[in-house]
C-alpha positions, 0 to 999 in steps of 0.5 A, spaced: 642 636 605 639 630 603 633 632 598 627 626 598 624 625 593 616 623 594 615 617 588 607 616 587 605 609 584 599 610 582 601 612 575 605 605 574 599 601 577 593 604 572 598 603 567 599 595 569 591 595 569 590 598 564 595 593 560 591 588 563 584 590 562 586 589 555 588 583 556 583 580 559 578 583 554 581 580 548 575 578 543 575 571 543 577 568 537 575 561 534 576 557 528 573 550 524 575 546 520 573 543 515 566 547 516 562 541 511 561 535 513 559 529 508 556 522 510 554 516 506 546 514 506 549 508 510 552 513 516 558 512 519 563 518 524 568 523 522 570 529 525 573 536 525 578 541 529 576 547 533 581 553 535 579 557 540 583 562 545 577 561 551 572 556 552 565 553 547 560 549 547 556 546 542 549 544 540 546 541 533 539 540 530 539 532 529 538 528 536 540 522 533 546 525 532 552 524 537 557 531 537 563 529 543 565 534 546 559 537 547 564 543 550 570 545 553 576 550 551 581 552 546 584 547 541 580 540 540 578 535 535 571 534 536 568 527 532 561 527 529 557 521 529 550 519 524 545 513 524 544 510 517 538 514 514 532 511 509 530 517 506 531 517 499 532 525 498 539 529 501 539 531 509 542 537 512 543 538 520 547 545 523 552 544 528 553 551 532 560 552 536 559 558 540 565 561 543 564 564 550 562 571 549 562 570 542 558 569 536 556 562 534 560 559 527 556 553 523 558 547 522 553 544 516 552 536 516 550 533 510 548 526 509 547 523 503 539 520 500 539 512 499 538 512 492 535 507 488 535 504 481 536 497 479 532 494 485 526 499 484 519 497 485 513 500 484 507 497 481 500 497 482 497 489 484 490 490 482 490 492 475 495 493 469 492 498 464 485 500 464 481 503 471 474 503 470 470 508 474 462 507 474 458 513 471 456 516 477 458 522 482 463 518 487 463 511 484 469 509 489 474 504 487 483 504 489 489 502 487 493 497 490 500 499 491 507 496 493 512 499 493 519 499 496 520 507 495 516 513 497 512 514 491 507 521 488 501 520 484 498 525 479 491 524 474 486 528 472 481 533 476 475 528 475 478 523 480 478 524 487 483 521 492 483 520 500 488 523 503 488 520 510 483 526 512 479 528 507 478 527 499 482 531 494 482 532 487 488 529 483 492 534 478 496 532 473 502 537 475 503 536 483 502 530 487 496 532 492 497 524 493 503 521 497 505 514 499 510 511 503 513 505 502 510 498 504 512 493 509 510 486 510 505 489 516 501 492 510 495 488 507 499 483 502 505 488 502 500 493 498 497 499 500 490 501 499 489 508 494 482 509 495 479 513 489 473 516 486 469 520 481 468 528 482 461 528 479 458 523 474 458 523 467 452 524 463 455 524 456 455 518 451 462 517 451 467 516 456 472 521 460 480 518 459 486 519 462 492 518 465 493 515 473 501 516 474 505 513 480 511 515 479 518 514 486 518 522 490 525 522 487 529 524 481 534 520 477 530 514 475 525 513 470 520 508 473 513 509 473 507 506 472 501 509 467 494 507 468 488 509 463 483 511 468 476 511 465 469 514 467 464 510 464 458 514 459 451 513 461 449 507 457 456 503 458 458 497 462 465 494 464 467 488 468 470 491 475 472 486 480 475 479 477 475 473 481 478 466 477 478 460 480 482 453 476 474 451 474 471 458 475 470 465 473 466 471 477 465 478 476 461 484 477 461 490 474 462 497 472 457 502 468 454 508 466 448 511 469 443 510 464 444 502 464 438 498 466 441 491 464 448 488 461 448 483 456 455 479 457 459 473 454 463 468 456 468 464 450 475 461 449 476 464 443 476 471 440 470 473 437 468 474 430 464 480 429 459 477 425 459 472 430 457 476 436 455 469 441 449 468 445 449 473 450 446 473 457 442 478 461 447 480 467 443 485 473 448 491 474 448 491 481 449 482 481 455 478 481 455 474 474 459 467 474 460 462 470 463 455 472 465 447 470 470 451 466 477 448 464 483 449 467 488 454 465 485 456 459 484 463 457 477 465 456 475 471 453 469 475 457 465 480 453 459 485 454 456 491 454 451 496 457 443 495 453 443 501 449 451 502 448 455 500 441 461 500 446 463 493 447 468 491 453 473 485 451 477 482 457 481 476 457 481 472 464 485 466 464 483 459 468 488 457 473 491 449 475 487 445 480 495 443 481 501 444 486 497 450 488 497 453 495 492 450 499 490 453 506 486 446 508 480 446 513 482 440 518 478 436 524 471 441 524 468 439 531 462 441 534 461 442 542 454 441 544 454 442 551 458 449 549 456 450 543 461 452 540 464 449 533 472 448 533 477 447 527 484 448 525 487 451 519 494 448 516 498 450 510 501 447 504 508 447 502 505 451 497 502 457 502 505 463 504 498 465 507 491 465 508 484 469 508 477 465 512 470 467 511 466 464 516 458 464 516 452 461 519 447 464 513 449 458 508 450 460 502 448 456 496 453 459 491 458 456 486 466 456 490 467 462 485 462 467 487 464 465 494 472 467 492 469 473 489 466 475 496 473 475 499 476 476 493 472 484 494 472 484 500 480 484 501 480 490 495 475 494 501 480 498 506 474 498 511 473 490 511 480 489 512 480 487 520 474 482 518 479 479 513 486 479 517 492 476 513 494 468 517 501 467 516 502 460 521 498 454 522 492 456 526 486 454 530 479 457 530 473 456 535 466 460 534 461 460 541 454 462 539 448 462 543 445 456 540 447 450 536 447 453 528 450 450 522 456 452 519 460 454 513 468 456 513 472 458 506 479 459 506 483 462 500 490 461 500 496 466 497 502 463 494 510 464 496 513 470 492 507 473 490 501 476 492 496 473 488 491 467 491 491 460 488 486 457 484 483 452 488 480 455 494 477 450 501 470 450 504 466 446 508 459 446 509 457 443 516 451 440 512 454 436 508 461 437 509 463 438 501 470 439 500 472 443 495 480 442 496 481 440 488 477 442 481 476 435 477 478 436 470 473 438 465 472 437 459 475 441 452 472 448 450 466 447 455 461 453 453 457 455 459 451 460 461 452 465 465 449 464 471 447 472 475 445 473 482 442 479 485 447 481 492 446 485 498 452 487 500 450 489 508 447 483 508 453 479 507 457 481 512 452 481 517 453 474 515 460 474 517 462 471 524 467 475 528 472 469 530 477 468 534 
């Protein structure tokens, strides 16, 4: 008798189960190589390799960096592209792989800072050494800065800084003060610092200290140190400083007790038992002195009434000669609409210009007139009214009624930043043209002219051209 035996598959089929539960539920594996990658400043592509036993998929904290593939499976070289960076410090990105199911491995990216060290430039344009504040509680003044890095700034409490929001005490241990680098689309290629006093100074002497600028990056020893100066009560200094080839203009810095400023103009040192003839100067005026020679080193002296403080600057006359000249040509009034025209055009010498133009005339020296732009071109706020030309150009002004007019343009140099010693005017009145100083005489003495200013009123006087 045959016996029959009932085998049952079900044991067999949950051990292949089983054996394939197992299989699938493997946990997924994945591996990087190298896991840092290092870029030059300048940019550029490399890579680096993913095993994987299941799919991933990529993602990175730079969106100027390019990662292909974004995704896929297994084993594949993934490339890695970064931009050129213009920061001066290091910079560091993630890259994340995560496998699928799995935890994410990094990749850290690293691109190198573009540092600096022979090309440097940091420099303040408008003054060498000293500042000089006035005694009273926020007495503004501001630097003038170029620079091709990013830059930190550090001084004493009693100075203020805008921020770009709000005024903040400067500290000499941490730059509250921080400034980018400047283009050829800022003001002269500078920058405007603005500055003031935190409280005035009542005492007799002067507060002192150092105005620091330092590149926001190690590694290099540029800097640039100020002696900032507030003023003691009887004190004065001279502040803004316009020169012409004939011509020397200033206003002034002084303590808050000053009433009146005794000042002296000469082309030799003094000798202390032979102080010179010292004019009156008003505090809040504009003291010139003209018929001056040219490219000569004048010495101007001053101090406040009450003070045995006195203050020596010397200031050097420019050439009538090879300067830059942006040139007022073929003024024109129409009547019938009335409206005055006219062309400005550059010299050789030029590589851009400043124009005031006022309906008020003015009387005054073409120094005073060259220190009005002078300052005004100092003044952040007065800027737009004072736009930097760089080309050739022609104006026109339309007015209500027929009025005289007056035009002045002073003109920058190639390479460098400063204005020429001559500058251009006419006067619709008597059509003066003040293109070239004459030549003067040797060790010409003259007196100090003053005029008493009102600033508002000036440029209510400018004309809004186009």
């Amino acid at each position: 008798m045959k016996k029959y035996y009932r085998l049952s598959i079900l044991p067999i089929l949950l051990l292949l189960a089983i054996g394939c539960s197992e299989d699938s539920v493997k946990a997924p594996e994945l591996e990087v190589t190298p896991t840092t990658l290092e870029f030059p400043s300048e940019g550029g592509m490399t890579s680096f390799e993913i095993k994987s036993n299941t799919n991933w998929t990529i993602t990175w904290d730079n969106p100027d960096m390019l990662v292909s593939p974004k995704s896929g499976s297994y084993n594949k070289t993934i490339t890695v592209s970064l931009p050129a960076s213009s920061s001066i410090e290091e910079l560091q990105y993630l890259i994340a792989v995560k496998p699928e199911g799995g935890v994410a491995t990094n990749v850290r990216v690293k691109q190198a800072g573009r540092f600096i060290s022979g090309d440097v430039t940091l420099k303040v344009n408008n003054y060498a050494g000293v500042i000089s504040f006035g005694g009273n509680r926020q007495d503004l003044d501001s630097l003038r800065i170029m620079s091709n890095v990013p830059w930190l700034l550090y001084g004493p409490e009693w100075i203020e800084a805008w921020d770009g929001n709000r005024w903040v005490p400067l500290s000499q241990t941490n730059a509250v003060i921080k400034g980018n680098r400047t283009t050829e689309k800022d003001a002269e290629g500078t920058m405007i610092q603005r500055l003031r006093t935190k409280a005035s100074n009542t005492g007799e002497d002067y507060k002192m200290a150092d105005l620091v600028l330092k590149p926001a990056y190690s590694g290099t020893d540029v800097q640039v140190t100020l002696t900032a100066l507030q003023l003691g009560r009887h004190m004065a200094v001279p502040n803004y400083i316009a020169a012409l080839s004939d011509g020397i203009a200033t206003d002034w810095e002084y303590g808050i007790d000053v009433k009146s400023i005794l000042a002296y103009l000469s082309d030799e040192e003094l000798d202390a038992n032979d102080p010179g003839d010292f004019g009156e100067a008003d505090p809040d005026g504009i003291a010139y002195w003209d018929s001056l020679e040219e490219n000569t080193t004048y010495y101007l002296y001053c101090y406040g009434m009450g003070s045995d403080f006195t203050s020596m600057v010397p200031v050097q006359t420019g050439s009538s000669m090879n300067q830059p000249l942006a040139e007022i040509q073929n003024v024109n009034l129409d009547f019938d609409q009335n409206e005055w025209t006219w062309q400005v055009k550059m010299n050789k010498y030029c590589s851009g210009y400043r124009m005031w133009s006022f309906s008020e005339l003015f009387d005054y020296p073409d120094i005073v007139l060259a220190w009005f732009l002078g300052l005004y071109t100092q003044d952040e706020s007065m800027l737009s009214e004072f736009p930097l030309y760089t080309t050739d150009k022609s104006f026109n002004w339309i007015m209500d009624s027929p009025q005289h007019i007056q035009v002045v343009t002073w003109a920058g140099g190639k390479g460098s930043n400063r204005y020429a010693s001559v500058i251009d005017r006419y006067n619709s009145t008597t059509d003066e043209r003040y293109i070239e100083a004459p030549r003067r005489a040797a060790n010409v003495k003259t007196s100090l002219g003053s005029i008493t200013i009102n600033r508002d009123d000036l440029r209510k006087s400018i004309i809004r051209i186009k």
